[in-house]
C-alpha positions as CSV (number, residue, x, y, z in Angstrom):
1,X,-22.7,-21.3,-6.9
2,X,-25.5,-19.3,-6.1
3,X,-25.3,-20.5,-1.8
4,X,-22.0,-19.3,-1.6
5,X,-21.9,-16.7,1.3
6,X,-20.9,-12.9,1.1
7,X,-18.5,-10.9,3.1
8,X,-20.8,-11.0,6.6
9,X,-21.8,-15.0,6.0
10,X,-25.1,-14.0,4.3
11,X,-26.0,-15.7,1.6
12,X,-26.1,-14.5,-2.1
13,X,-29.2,-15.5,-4.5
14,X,-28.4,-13.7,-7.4
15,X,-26.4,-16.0,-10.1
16,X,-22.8,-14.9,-11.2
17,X,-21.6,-14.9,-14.3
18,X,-18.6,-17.1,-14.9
19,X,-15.5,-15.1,-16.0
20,X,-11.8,-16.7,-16.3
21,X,-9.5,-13.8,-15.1
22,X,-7.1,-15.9,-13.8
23,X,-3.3,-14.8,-14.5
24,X,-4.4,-11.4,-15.5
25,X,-1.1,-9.4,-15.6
26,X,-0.4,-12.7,-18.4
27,X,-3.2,-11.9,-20.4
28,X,-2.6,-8.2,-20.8
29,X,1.1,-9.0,-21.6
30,X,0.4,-11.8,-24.1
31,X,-1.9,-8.9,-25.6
32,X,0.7,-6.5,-25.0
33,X,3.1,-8.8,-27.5
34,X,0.8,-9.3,-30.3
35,X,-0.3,-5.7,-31.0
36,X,1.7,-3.1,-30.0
37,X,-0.4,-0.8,-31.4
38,X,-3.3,-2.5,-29.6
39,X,-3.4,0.4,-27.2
40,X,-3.5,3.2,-29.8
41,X,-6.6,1.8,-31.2
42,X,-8.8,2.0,-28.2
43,X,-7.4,5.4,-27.5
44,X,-8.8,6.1,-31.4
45,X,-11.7,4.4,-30.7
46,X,-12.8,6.0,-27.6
47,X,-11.7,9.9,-29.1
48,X,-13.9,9.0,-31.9
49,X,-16.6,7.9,-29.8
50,X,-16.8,11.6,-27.6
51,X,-15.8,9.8,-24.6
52,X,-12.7,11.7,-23.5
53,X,-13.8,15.1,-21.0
54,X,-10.8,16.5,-20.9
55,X,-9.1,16.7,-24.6
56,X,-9.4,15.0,-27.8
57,X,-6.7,12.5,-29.3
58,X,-3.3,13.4,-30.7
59,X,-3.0,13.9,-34.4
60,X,0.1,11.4,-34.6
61,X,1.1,8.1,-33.5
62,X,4.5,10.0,-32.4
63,X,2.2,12.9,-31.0
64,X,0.3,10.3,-28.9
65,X,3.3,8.2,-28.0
66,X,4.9,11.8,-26.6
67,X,1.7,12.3,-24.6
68,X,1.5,9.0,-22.8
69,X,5.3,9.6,-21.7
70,X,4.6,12.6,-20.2
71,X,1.9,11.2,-18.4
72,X,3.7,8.2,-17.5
73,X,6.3,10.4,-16.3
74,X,4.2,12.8,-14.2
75,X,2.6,9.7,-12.2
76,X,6.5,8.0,-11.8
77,X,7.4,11.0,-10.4
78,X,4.3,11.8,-8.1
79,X,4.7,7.5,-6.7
80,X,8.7,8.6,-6.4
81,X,7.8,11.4,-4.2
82,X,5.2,9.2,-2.1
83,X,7.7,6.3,-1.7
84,X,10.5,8.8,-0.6
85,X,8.0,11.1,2.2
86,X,6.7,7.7,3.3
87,X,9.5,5.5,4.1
88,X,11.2,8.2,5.2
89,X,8.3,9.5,7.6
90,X,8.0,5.9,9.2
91,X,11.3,5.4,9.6
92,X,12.0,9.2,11.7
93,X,8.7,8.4,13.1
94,X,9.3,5.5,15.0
95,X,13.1,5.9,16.1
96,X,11.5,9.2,17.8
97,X,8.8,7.5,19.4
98,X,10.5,4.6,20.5
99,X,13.7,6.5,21.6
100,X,11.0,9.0,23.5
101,X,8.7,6.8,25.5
102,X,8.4,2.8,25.3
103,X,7.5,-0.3,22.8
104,X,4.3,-0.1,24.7
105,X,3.3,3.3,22.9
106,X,2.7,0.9,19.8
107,X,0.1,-0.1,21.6
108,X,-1.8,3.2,21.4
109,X,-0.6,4.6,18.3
110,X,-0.8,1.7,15.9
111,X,-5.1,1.4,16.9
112,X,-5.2,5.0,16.2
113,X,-3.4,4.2,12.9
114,X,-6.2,1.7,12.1
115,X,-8.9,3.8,13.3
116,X,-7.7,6.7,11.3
117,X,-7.2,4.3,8.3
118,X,-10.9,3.1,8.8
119,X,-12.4,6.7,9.1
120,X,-10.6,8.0,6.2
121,X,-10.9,5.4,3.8
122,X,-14.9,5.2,5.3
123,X,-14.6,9.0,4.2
124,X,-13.2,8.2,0.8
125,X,-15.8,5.4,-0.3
126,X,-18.2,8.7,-0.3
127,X,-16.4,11.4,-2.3
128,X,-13.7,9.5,-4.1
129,X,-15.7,8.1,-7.1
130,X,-18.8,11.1,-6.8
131,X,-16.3,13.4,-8.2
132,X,-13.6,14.4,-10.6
133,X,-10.5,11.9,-9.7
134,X,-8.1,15.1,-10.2
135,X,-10.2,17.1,-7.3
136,X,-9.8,14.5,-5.3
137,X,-6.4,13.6,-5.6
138,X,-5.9,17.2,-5.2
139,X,-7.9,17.9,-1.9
140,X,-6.1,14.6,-0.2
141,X,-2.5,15.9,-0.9
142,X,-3.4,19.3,0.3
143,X,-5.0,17.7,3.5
144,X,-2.0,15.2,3.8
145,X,0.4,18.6,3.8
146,X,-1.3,20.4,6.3
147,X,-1.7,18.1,8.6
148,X,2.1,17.9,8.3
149,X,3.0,21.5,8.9
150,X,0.3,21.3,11.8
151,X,2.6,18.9,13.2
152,X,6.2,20.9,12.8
153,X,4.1,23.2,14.3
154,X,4.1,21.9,17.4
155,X,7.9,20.5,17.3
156,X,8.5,24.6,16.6
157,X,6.8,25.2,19.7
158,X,8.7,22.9,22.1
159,X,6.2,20.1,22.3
160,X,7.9,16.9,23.4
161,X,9.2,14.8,20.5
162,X,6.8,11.6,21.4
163,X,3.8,13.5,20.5
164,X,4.6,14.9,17.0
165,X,6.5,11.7,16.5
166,X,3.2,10.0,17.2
167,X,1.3,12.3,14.7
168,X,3.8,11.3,12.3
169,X,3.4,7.8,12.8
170,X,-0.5,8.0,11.6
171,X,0.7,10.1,8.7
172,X,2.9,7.9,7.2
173,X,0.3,5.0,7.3
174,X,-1.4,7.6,4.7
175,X,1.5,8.3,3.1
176,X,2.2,4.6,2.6
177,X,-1.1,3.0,1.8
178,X,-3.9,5.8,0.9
179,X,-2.1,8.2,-1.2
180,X,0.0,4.9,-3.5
181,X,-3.4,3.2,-3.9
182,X,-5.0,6.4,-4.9
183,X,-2.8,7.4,-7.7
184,X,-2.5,3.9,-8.7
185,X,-6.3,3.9,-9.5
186,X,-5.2,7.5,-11.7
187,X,-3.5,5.4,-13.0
188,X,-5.6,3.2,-14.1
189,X,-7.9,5.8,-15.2
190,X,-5.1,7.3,-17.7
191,X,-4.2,4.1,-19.8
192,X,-5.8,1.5,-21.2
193,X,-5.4,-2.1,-19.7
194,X,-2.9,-2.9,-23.2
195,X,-0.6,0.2,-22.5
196,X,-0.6,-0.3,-18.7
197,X,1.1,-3.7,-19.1
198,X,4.0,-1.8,-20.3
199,X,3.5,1.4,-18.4
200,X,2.8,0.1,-14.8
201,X,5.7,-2.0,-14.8
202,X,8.4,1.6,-15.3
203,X,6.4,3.4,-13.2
204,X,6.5,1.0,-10.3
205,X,10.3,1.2,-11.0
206,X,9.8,4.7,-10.0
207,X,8.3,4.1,-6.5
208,X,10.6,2.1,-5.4
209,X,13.6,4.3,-6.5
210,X,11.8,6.9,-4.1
211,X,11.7,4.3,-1.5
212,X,15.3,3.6,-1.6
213,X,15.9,7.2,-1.6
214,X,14.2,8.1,1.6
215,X,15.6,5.2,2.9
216,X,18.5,6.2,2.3
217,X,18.3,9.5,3.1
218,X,17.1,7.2,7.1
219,X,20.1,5.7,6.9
220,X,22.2,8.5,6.0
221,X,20.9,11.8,7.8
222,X,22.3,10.0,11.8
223,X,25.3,8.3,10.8
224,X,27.2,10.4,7.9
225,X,25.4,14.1,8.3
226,X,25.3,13.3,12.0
227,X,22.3,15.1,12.9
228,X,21.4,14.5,16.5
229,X,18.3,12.8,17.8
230,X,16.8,16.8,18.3
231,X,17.4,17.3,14.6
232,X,16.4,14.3,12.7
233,X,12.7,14.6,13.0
234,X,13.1,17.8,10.7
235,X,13.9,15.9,7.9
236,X,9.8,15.4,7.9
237,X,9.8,19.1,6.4
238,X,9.9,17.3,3.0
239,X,7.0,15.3,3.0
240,X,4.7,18.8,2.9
241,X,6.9,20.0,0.4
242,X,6.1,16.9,-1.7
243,X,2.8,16.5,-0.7
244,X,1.9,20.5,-2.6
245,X,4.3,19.9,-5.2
246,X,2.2,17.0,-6.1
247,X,-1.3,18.8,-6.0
248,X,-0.1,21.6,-7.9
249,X,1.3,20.0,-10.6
250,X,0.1,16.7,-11.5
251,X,-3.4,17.6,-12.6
252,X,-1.8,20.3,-15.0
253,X,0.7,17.7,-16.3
254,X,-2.4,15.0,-16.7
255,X,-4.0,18.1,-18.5
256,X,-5.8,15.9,-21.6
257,X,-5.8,12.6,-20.2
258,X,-8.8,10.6,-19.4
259,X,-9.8,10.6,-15.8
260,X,-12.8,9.6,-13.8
261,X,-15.6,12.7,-13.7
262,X,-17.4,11.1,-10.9
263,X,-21.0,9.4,-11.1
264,X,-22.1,13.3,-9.2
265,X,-24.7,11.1,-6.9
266,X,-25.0,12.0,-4.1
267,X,-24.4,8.7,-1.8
268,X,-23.8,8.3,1.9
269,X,-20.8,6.7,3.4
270,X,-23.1,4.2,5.2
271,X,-24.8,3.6,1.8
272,X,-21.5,3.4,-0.3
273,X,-19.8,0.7,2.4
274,X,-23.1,-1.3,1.8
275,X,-22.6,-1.5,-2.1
276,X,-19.0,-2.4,-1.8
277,X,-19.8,-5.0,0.5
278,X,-22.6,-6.5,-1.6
279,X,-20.3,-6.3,-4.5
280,X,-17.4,-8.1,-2.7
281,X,-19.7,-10.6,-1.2
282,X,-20.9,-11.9,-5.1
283,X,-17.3,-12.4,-6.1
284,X,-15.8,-15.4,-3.8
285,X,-12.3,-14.9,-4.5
286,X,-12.2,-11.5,-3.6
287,X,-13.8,-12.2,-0.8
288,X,-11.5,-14.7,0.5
289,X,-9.0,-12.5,-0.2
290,X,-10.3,-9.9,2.2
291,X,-10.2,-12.5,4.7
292,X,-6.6,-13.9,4.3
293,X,-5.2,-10.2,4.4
294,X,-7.0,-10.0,7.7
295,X,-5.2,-13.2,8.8
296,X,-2.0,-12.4,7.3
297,X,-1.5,-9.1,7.5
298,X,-2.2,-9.7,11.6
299,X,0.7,-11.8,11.4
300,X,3.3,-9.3,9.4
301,X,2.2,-6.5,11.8
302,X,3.8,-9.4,14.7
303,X,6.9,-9.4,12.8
304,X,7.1,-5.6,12.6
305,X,6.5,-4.7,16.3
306,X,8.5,-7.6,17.3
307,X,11.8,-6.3,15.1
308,X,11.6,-2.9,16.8
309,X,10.4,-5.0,20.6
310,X,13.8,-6.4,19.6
311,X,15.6,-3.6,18.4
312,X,14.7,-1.4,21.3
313,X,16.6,-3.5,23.7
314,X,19.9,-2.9,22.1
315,X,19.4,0.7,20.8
316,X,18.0,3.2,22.8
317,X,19.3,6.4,20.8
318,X,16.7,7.4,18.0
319,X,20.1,7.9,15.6
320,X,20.9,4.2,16.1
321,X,17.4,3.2,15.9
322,X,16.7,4.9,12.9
323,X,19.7,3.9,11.1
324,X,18.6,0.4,11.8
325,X,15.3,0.2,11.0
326,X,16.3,2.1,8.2
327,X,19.1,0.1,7.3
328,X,16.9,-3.2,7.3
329,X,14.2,-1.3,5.7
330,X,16.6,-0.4,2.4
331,X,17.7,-4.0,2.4
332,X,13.8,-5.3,2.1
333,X,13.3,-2.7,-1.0
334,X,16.1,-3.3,-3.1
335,X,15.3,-6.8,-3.2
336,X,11.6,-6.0,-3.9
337,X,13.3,-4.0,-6.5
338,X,15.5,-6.5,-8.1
339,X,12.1,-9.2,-7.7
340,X,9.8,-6.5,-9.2
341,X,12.5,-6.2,-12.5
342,X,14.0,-9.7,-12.9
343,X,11.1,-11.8,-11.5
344,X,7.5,-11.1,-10.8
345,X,5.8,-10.8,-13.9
346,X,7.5,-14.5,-14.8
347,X,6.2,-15.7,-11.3
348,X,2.9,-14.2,-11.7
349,X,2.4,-15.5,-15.5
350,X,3.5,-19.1,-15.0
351,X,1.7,-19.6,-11.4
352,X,-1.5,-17.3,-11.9
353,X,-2.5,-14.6,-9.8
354,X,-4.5,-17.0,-6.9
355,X,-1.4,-19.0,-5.8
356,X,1.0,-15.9,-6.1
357,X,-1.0,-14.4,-3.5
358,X,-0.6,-16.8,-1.2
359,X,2.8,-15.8,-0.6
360,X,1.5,-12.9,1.7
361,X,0.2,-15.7,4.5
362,X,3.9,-17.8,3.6
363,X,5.8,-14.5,4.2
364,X,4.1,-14.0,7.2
365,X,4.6,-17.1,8.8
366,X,8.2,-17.4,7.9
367,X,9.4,-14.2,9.3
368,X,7.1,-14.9,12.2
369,X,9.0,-18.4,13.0
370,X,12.1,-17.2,12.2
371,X,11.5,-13.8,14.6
372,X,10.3,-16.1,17.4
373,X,14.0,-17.6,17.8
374,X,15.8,-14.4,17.0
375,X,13.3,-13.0,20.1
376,X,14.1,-16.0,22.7
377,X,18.1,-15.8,21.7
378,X,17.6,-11.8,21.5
379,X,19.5,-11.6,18.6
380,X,18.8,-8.5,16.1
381,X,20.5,-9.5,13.3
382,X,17.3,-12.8,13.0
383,X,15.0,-9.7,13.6
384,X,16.1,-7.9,10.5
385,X,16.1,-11.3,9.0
386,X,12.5,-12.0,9.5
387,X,11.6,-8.5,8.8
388,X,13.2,-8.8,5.4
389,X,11.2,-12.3,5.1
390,X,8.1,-10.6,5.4
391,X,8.3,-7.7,3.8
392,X,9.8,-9.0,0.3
393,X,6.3,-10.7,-0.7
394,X,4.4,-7.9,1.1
395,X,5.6,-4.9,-0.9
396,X,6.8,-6.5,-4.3
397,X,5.4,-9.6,-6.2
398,X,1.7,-9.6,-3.5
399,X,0.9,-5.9,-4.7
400,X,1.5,-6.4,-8.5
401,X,-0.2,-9.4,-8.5
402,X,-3.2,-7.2,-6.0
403,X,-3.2,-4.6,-9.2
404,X,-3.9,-7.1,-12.3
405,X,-6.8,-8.7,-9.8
406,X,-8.3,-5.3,-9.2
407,X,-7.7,-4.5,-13.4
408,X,-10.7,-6.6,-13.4
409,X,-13.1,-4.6,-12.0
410,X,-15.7,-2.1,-12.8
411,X,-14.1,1.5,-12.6
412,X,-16.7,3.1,-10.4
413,X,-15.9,0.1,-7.9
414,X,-12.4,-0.4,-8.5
415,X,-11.2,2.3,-6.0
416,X,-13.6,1.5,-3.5
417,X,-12.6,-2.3,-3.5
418,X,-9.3,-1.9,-3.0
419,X,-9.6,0.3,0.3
420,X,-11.9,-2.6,1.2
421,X,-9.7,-5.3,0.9
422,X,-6.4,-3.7,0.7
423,X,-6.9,-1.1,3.8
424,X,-9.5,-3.0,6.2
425,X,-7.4,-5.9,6.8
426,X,-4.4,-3.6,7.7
427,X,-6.4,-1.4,9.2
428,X,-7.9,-4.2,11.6
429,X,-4.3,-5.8,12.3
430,X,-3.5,-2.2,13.5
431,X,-6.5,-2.3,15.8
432,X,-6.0,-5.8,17.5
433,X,-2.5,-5.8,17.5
434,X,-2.6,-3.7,20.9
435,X,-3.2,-6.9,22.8
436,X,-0.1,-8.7,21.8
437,X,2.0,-5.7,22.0
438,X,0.9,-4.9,25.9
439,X,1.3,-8.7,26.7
440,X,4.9,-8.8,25.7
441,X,6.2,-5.6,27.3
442,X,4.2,-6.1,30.6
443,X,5.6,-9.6,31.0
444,X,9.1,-8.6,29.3
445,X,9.0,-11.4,26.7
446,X,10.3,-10.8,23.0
447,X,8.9,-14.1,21.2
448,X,5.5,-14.5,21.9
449,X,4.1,-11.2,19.8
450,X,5.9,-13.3,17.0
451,X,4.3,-16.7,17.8
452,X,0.5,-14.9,18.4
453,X,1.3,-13.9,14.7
454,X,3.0,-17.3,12.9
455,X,-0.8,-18.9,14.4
456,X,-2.5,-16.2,12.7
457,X,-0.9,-16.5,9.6
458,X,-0.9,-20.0,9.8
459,X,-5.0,-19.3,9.6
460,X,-4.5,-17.3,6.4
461,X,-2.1,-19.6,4.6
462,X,-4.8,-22.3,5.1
463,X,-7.9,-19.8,4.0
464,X,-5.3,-19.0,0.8
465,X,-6.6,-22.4,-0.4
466,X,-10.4,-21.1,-1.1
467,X,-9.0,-17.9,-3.3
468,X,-7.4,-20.6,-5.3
469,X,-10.3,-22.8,-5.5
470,X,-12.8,-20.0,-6.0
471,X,-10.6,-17.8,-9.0
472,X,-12.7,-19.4,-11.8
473,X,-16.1,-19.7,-10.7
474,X,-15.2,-15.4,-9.9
């Protein structure tokens, strides 16, 4: 295996050892089942070892079980408050750009969005495993907040929605993506890999309540509270609020836990990229997975423009398109809900973690077929439909079964690998997806952003194939 090629087609001479991780979220179950206590013991194990910074074990099997609640609790509630500022964010966000200006602003803001994706997460590979994980998650809430107020700034001051709204739009990519995969990897640092098979599962629970609830609150603000289209993008006065709340009080509730200290070398950004990259590159499944989130991803981001391309052309009032994209939005995440609780540990344990993510590439292409006749009969009822499509594998069963493939890896990497392969791929569908977008408002034509993204996910599903073939030898 040793000719296989990295992430930039170079080749790779060192060996690899061969590790079976397939079905990983399985294995920590089954584990899960036999010992319950399994997790208690490595938390004894490492106290007694000197290996926990910031406090020493509790006295008491109930003593301990108390702590990890409170934990668990303080990072459900921190992923609630996320879920609720960013769902809500996108959703006032785009119903005041669109309602402002044009479908062809996408095709400014959403490269901005990738850009600002790139440089932050480009920013993060540096400082985010050189120092304490509680500094940092601190420092990139605080940042997220002001930039925030910075913006109601400038609604306070008159500024025309479009710009704000804009702003907004680039904030709730952070709100969506970074800050989630960033307490996740807390997460991760806080409980072993036997407790989080029971723990990620409630706290995930969490997120998606919040989701719901700022969705809701979408839906809800236009068309029961009947705010007007001046007053709605105020309701982005909570995400700041959150966003504090958040810095100030999770490290004190995680007060004891073990966290990451940080390897306190100092590395470049340049430098860290190049180590991620070489790291990706030795494990072939990983880095096929890069590749098909490119591919795939791509095609989603198609779906997503060409719902609101659609949706634009029957609602021009940011109330009404708020409350729809809202509306279709709250319908996605309740069934990611009811799949996350009734279905996608099954799914993932009896198919294995490769072939369950290839549902990302099948969700895109599906919604992207089905968006392509709901855009050449103009009907927005088969945009919602393909929206919903998409979205389902994309935010439910694809990112549990992203976690127990990222379990595997080293904890100094683990962060830095998943804004690799997680963030670049969106971050580069943002980026290219200005072409489409400009094509299909210049010539007036709702279908053929869609079809540019069924061939590109087409691409993916077929690329899906080597992450399957490549899971054991990784």
């Amino acid at each position: 295996m040793t000719d296989d090629l990295n992430l930039f087609g170079e080749k790779s001479d060192a060996p690899r050892p061969r590790r079976n991780i397939d079905d990983a979220l399985g294995d920590m179950s089954r584990a899960a089942e036999r010992t319950r206590s399994a997790g208690s013991a490595l938390d004894d194990l490492i106290a007694s070892s000197g290996a926990r910074p910031r406090g020493e074990a509790a006295p008491s099997e109930t003593a301990r079980l108390d702590t990890r609640n409170r934990w668990a609790l303080a990072l459900a509630f921190a992923l609630a408050g996320v879920g609720f500022c960013g769902v809500l964010t996108e959703s006032v966000a785009a119903s005041q750009l669109l309602s402002n200006s044009s479908p062809l602003a996408l095709a400014v803001v959403w490269p901005l969005g990738g850009l600002g994706l790139l440089l932050i997460a480009f920013a993060q590979m540096r400082f985010v495993d050189r120092f304490a994980r509680l500094g940092v998650v601190r420092w990139v809430f605080l940042i997220c907040s002001a930039a925030f107020i910075a913006m109601l700034a400038l609604v306070a001051l008159g500024v025309s929605h479009k710009i704000p709204a804009a702003i907004a739009w680039l904030l709730a990519d952070q709100l969506n993506f970074l800050l989630p995969l960033v307490l996740w990897t807390l997460a991760g640092d806080v409980f072993t890999t036997g407790q989080g098979a029971t723990v990620f599962p409630k706290i995930s629970r969490w997120l998606f309540g919040g989701q719901i609830a700022g969705l809701g609150v979408a839906v809800l603000a236009p068309t029961v509270f009947n705010l007007n289209d001046d007053s709605l993008i105020w309701l982005l006065a909570a995400p700041p609020l959150v966003g504090i709340l958040v810095a100030v009080l999770l490290p004190r509730a995680l007060a004891g836990a073990t966290t990451g200290v940080g390897h306190q070398r100092a590395q470049g950004a340049s430098e860290s990229l190049k180590d991620t990259v070489s790291f990706i590159g030795q494990l072939p499944a990983f880095r096929w997975m890069f590749w098909v989130g490119v591919f795939a991803i791509f095609g989603g981001t198609m779906v997503d423009f060409g719902f609101l391309h659609l949706a634009t052309t029957r609602y021009s009032d940011a109330g009404s398109l708020q409350a729809v994209y809202a509306g279709t939005s709250l319908v996605c995440f309740v069934a990611c809900w009811l799949l996350q609780n009734f279905g996608s540990t099954k799914i993932i344990k009896s198919q294995g973690i490769a072939r369950v993510l290839q549902l990302l590439p099948i969700g895109a292409l599906l919604g992207g077929a089905v968006l392509v006749i709901g855009g050449a009969t103009t009907t927005v009822v088969l945009g919602s439909l393909a929206l919903v499509v998409w979205r389902i594998p994309r935010w439910s069963i694809d990112g549990s079964a992203r976690q127990a493939a990222m379990a595997s890896l080293p904890d100094e990497r683990r962060l830095r690998v998943s804004f690799a392969i997680d963030m670049g791929p969106l971050a580069f569908s943002l980026i290219l997806a200005a072409g489409p977008i400009a094509l299909a408002v210049q010539t007036h034509n709702l279908w053929i952003a869609p079809l540019i993204g069924v061939a590109f996910a087409a691409v993916g599903l077929v690329l899906s194939r080597n992450t399957v073939r490549t899971w054991d030898d990784t």
